[in-house]
C-alpha positions as CSV (number, residue, x, y, z in Angstrom):
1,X,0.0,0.0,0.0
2,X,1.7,3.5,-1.0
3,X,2.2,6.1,1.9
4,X,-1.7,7.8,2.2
5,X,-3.5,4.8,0.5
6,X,-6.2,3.1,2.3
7,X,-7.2,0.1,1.2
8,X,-10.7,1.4,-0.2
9,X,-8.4,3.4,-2.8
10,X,-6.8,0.2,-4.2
11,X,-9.0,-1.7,-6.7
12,X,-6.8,-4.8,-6.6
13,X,-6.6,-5.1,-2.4
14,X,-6.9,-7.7,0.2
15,X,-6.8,-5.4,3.5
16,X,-6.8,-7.5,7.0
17,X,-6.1,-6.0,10.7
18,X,-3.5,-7.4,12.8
19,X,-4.0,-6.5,16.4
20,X,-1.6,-7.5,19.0
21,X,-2.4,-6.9,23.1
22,X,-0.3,-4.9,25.0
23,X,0.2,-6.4,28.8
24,X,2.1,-4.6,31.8
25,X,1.5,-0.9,30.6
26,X,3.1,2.1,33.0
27,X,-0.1,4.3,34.0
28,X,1.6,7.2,32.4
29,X,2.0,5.6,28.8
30,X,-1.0,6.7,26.4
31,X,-1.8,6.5,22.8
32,X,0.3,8.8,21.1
33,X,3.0,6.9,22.9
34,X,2.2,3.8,21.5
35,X,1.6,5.2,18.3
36,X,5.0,6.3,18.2
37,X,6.6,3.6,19.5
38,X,4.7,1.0,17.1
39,X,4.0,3.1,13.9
40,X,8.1,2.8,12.8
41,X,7.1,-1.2,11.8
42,X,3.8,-0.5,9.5
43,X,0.4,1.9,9.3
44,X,-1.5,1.8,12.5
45,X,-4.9,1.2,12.0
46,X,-6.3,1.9,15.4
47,X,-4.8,1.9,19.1
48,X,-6.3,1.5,22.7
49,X,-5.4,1.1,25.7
50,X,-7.7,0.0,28.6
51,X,-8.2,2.4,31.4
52,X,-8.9,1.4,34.9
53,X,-12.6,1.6,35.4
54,X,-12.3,0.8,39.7
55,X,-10.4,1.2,42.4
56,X,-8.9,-2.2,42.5
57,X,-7.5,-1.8,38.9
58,X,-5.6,1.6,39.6
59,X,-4.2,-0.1,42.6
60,X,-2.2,-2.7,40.3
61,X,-0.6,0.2,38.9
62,X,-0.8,-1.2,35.6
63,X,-2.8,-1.1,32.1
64,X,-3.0,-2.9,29.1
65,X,-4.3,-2.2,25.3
66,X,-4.0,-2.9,21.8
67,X,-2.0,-1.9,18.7
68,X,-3.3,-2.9,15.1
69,X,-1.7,-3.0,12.1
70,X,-3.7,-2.1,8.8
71,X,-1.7,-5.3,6.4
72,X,-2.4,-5.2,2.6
73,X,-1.8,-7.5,-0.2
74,X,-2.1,-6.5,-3.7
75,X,-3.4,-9.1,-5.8
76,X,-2.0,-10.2,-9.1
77,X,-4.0,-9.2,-12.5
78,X,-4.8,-12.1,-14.4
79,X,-2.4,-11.2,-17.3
80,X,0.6,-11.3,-15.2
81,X,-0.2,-15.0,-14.5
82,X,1.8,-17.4,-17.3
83,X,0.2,-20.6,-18.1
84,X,1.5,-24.2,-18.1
85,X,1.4,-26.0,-21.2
């Protein structure tokens, strides 16, 4: 995919999402962090992390979220496939 494509732009495009969780965050690490961080190895597609909704969560002192990756494969056009004889 070229830099500011999406995948709706290419006509030839097999787009999939792969998400990996985050575990163990610091409290003080938030998305433009990770989006930093993980953006150098391919186009983010969304991140999140997972705030502490109680008490008993802030007290562990530690959050977790998720990265994903937007992956896309262009497809080969049918010319560009040879045939066996």
């Amino acid at each position: 995919m070229g830099h500011g494509q999406s995948c709706a732009q290419l006509e030839y495009a097999v787009c999939h999402v792969w998400r990996r969780y985050l575990g163990n965050l610091a409290p003080d690490v938030d998305e433009q962090i990770l989006l930093k961080e993980f953006g150098r190895f391919g186009p983010i597609g969304s991140v999140k992390i997972m705030w502490p909704r109680d008490e008993e969560q802030r007290r562990k002192g530690r959050n977790c979220g998720f990265v994903a990756f937007m992956v896309s494969f262009l497809l080969a056009d049918d010319s560009d496939l040879g045939t066996a004889d």
